[in-house]
C-alpha positions in Angstrom: -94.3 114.7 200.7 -96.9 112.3 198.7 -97.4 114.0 194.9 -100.7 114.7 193.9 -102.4 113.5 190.9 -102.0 116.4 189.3 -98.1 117.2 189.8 -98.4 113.3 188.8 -100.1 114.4 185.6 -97.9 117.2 184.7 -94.2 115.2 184.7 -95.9 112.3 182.9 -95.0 111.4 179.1 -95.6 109.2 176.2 -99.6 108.7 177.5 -102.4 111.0 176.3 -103.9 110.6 180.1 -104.1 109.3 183.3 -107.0 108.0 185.8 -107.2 107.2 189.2 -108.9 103.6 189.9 -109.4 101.6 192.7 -106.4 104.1 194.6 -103.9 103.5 191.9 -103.0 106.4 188.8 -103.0 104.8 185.7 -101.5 105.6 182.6 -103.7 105.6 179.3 -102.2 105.3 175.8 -104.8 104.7 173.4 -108.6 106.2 173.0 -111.4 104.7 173.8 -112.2 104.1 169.6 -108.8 102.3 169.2 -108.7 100.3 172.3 -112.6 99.3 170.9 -111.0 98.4 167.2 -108.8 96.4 169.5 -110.9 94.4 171.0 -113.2 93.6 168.1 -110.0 92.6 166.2 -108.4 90.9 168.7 -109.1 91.0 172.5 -105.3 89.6 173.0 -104.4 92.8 171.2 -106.8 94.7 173.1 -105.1 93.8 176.3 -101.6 94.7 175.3 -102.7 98.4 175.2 -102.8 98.5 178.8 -99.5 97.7 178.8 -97.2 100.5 179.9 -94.9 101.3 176.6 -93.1 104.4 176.1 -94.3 105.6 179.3 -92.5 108.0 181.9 -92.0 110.6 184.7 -89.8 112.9 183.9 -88.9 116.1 186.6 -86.6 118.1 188.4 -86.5 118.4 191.8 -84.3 119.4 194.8 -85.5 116.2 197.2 -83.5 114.2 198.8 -85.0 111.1 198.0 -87.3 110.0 195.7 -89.4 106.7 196.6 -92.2 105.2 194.6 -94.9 102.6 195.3 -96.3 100.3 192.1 -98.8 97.6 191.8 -98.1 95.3 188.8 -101.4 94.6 187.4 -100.2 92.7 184.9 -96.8 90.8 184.0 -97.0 90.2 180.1 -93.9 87.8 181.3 -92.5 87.0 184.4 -90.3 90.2 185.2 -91.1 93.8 185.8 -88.6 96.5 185.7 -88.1 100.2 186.2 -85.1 101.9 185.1 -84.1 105.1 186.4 -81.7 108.0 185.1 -80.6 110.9 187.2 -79.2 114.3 184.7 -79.5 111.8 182.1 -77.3 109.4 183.0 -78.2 105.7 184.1 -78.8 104.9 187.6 -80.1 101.8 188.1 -82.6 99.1 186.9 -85.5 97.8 189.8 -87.0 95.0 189.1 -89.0 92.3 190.6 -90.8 88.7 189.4 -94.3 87.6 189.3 -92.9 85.2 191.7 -92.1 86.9 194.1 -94.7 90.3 194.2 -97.3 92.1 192.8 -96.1 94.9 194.6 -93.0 97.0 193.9 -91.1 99.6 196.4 -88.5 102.1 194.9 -86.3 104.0 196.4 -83.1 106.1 195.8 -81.1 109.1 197.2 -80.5 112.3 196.2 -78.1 115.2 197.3 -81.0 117.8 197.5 -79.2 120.4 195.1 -81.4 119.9 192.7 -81.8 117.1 189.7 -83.7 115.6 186.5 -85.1 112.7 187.4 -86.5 110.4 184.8 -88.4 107.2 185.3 -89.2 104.7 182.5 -91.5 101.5 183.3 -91.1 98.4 181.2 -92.8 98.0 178.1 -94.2 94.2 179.2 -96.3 95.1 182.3 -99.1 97.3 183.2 -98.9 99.5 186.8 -100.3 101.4 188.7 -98.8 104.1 191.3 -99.7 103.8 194.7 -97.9 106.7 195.4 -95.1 109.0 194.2 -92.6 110.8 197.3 -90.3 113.5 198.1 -88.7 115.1 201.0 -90.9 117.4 202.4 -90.9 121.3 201.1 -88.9 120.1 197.8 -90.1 121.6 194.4 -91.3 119.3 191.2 -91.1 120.7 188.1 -92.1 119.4 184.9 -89.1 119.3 182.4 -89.8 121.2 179.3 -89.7 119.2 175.8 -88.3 119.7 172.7 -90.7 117.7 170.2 -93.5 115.5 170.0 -93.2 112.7 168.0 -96.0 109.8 167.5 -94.9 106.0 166.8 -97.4 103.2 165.5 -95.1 100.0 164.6 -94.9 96.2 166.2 -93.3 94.4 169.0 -90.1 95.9 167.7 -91.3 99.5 168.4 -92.8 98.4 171.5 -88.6 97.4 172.6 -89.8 93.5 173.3 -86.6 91.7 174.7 -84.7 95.0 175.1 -83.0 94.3 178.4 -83.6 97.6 180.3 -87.4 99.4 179.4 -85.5 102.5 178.4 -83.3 100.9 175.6 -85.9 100.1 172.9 -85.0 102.5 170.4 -87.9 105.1 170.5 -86.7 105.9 174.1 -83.7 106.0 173.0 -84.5 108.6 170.2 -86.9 110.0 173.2 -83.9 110.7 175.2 -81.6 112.2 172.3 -83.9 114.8 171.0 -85.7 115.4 174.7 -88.7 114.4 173.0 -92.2 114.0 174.1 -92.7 110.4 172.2 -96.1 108.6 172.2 -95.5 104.5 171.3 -98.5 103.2 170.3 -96.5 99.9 169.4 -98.2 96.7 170.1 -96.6 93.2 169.4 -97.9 91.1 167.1 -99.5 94.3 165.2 -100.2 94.8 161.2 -101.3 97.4 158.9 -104.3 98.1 160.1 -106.3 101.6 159.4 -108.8 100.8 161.4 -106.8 101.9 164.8 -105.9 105.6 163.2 -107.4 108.0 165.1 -107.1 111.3 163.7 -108.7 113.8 167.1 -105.1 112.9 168.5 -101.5 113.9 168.5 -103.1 116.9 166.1 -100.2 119.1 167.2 -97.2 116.2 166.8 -93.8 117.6 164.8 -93.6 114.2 163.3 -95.1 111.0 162.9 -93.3 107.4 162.7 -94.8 104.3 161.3 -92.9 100.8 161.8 -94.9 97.7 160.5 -94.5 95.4 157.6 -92.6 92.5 159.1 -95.6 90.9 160.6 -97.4 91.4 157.3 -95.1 89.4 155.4 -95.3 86.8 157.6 -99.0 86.2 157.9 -100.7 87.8 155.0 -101.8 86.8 151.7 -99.7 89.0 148.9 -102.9 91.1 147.8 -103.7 91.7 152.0 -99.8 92.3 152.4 -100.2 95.5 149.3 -103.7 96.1 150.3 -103.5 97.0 153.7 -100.5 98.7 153.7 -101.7 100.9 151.0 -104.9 101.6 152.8 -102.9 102.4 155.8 -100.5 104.8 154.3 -103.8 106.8 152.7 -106.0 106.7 155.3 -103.1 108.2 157.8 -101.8 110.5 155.4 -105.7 111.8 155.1 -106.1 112.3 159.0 -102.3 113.9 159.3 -102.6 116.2 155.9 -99.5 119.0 157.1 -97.6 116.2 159.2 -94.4 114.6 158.6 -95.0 111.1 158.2 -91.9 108.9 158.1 -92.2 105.1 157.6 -89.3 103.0 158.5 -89.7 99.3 156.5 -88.9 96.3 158.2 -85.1 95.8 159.6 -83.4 92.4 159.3 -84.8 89.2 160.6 -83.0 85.6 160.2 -85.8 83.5 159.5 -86.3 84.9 155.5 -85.7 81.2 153.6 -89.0 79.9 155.5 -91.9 80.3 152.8 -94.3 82.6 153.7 -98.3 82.6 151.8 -97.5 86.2 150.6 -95.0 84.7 147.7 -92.2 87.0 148.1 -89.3 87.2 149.7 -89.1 89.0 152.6 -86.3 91.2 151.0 -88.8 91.5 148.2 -91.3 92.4 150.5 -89.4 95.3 152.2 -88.5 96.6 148.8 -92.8 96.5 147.7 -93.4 98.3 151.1 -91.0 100.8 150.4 -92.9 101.6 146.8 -96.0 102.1 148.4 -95.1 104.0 151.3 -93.6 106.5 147.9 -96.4 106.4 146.1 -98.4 107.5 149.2 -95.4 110.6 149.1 -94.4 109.6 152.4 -90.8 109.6 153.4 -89.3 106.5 153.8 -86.7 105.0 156.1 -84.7 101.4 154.3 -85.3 99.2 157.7 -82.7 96.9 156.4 -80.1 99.3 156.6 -80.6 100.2 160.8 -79.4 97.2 162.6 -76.6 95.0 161.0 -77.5 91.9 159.4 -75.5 89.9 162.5 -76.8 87.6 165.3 -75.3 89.4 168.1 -77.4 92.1 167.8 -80.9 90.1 168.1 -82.1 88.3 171.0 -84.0 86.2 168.6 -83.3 86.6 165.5 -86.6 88.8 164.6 -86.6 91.4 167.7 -83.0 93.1 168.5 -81.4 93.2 171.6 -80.2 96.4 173.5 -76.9 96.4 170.8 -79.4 96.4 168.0 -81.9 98.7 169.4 -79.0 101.3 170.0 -77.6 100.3 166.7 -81.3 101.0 165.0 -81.6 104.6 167.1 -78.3 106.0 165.7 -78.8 104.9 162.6 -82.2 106.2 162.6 -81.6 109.8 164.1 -78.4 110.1 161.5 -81.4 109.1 158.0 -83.7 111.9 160.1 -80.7 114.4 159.9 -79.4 113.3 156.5 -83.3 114.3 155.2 -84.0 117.7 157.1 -86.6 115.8 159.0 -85.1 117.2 162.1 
């Protein structure tokens, strides 16, 4: 039994739509007004929100099987992968090259008694579904949410170099509080008001905001203050009866380099932190999320799946500890 759009539709998350193009459902993250400030700003950036972060089905069904046919239409890198989690608990992790297909087949057994099935595609790629099955006569049902949270942040939030898709630590929080989560991160991304949109996520329980570290590395001191400042009013403006959280930049190793902005990067985190306060948001120390150690980086800027789980728990316990949830 090939799913229809629609039941497609209904057990999707972290997108605010989906199209069917050229045969394939595609998922769709961003407006048209962002994805345009995008591409005036940068077209590289522009790209990146096609890719597929945050993004999954999520259902419960009593099929025997479920199989699923993807086109990679783009591989941000050379690997694509899809990780898939059965009651919540981990199945397994499909994944294919650039070298060796554009195409991916999926395919795993179930006992027919009925199961959540949850499917999270990788945060470096863009697909498309050929098609979603189940064994004839079996039931899909969407499963129902307990929040909906919106994240804006960097590479960071969009889990870069998290080894399985669903370990970057907003699916992680995602998958603790059964959240609906919308990850707007995009690598490489700044302060930037321009991209705040305020016709969406009107109905969100709360709204994260994760950038800074990128700023300090590129920005004149007076853009580094600026922008953030401009950010934090102009999103507070579109968001008036929201919670609005911003988490300042965790650790990275390279802080001795001199940067234009002047500061240190710890004195950096510490300016951020004033603003984002003077704004009367509440605010999240970055610094004190993922230990200060290399073995839980894969680079020393972006953590690996130790640091991202590290940064979730530590992150859902400061939520807690402030009545935030």
């Amino acid at each position: 039994m090939r799913l229809s759009f629609f039941q497609i539709k209904n057990i999707s998350n972290g997108v605010l739509g989906i199209e069917e193009k050229n045969g394939l459902i595609l998922f769709r993250r961003f407006t048209n007004s962002q994805i345009e400030n995008y591409n005036k700003y940068n077209p590289e950036l522009g790209r990146k929100t096609l890719l597929n972060i945050g993004v999954s089905l999520d259902f419960v069904t009593n099929s025997s099987f479920v199989e699923l046919d993807l086109q990679i239409l783009w591989f941000r890198f050379n690997k694509h992968r899809v990780d898939i989690y059965v009651d919540k608990k981990y199945l397994s992790t499909f994944s294919c090259t650039k070298d060796e297909s554009n195409a991916q087949h999926i395919h795993f057994d179930l006992d027919g008694h009925g199961h959540r099935v949850t499917i999270f595609f990788d945060s470096i790629s863009q697909v498309g579904i050929e098609s979603l099955s189940l064994s004839d006569g079996s039931s899909v049902l969407p499963v129902r949410k307990n929040l909906k949270i919106y994240v804006l942040g960097d590479s960071i939030t969009q889990g870069f170099n998290a080894d399985c898709p669903s370990n970057n630590y907003v699916n992680l929080l995602s998958k603790r509080l059964n959240a609906i989560v919308l990850n707007q991160g995009i690598g490489g991304e700044c302060f930037r008001s321009g991209i705040i949109d305020p016709t969406i996520q009107t109905d969100c329980d709360l709204i994260l905001i994760a950038y800074g570290t990128n700023d300090w590395n590129s920005k004149t001191l007076d853009n580094f203050k600026n922008d953030a400042d401009c950010f934090f009013k102009t999103i507070k403006i579109a968001y008036p009866e929201k919670k609005i959280v911003y988490i300042s930049p965790i650790y990275r190793e390279d802080t001795t380099r001199p940067r234009q902005c002047g500061i240190s990067f710890f004195e950096g985190c510490k300016t951020l932190i004033n603003i984002a306060k003077e704004n009367n948001l509440f605010v999240i120390d970055g610094l004190s999320l993922v230990p200060h150690k290399s073995k839980y980086f894969a680079d020393g800027l972006h953590p690996n799946d130790s640091g991202f789980i590290a940064y979730e728990k530590q992150l859902f316990i400061k939520l807690k500890e402030m009545n935030i949830l």
